[in-house]
Steps between C-alpha positions, in 0.01 A plus 500: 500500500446709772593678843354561780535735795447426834478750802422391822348676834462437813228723639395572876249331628165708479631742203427272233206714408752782514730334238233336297354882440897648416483265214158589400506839481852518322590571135692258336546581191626095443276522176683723328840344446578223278497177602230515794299197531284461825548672869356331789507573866473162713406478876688184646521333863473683816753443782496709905724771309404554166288423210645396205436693141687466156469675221532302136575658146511288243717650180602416161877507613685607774642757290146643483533454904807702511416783208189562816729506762652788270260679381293850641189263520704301810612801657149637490310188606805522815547878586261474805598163619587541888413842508165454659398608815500325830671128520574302203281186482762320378749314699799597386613532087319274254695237338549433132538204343532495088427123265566432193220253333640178410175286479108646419205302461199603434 
């Protein structure tokens, strides 16, 4: 079936427009390796501290997943991550979660 990866951010409030344009303006290079299905960036709920964002790659199999997290495609879609200037607008590191399909419809 398939895999998907899951990172999620917390991000300051008033910087999502800040994060939003990170992801925008970045290379990803996620088409060219095997196995890439579909990136999406999602915008969730709002709390006093935070606003929630997730990132969602769908792949072929998570040994697609990991041959990215492996390959100089990663490490150039990630060499500038943190190193920008002034505060982060994240809240701390993102968190990843990984899922193995076990049911599709559609």
């Amino acid at each position: 079936m398939s895999f998907i990866a899951m990172n999620r951010f917390k991000i300051r409030p008033g910087r999502e427009a800040d994060f939003e344009t990170i992801w925008k303006s970045r290379e990803s290079r996620l088409s060219e390796m095997q196995g890439f299905r579909e990136f999406r960036l999602l915008k969730g709920p709002k709390s006093d501290d935070h606003t929630l964002y997730s990132s969602h790659v769908i792949w072929d199999s998570k040994a697609d997943f990991e041959a990215w997290t492996k390959s100089e495609q990663f490490r150039d879609a990630h060499k500038n991550a943190g190193n920008r200037e002034g505060e982060s607008p994240m809240v701390g590191h993102p968190q990843f979660e990984g899922f193995e399909t076990v049911l599709h419809e559609g």
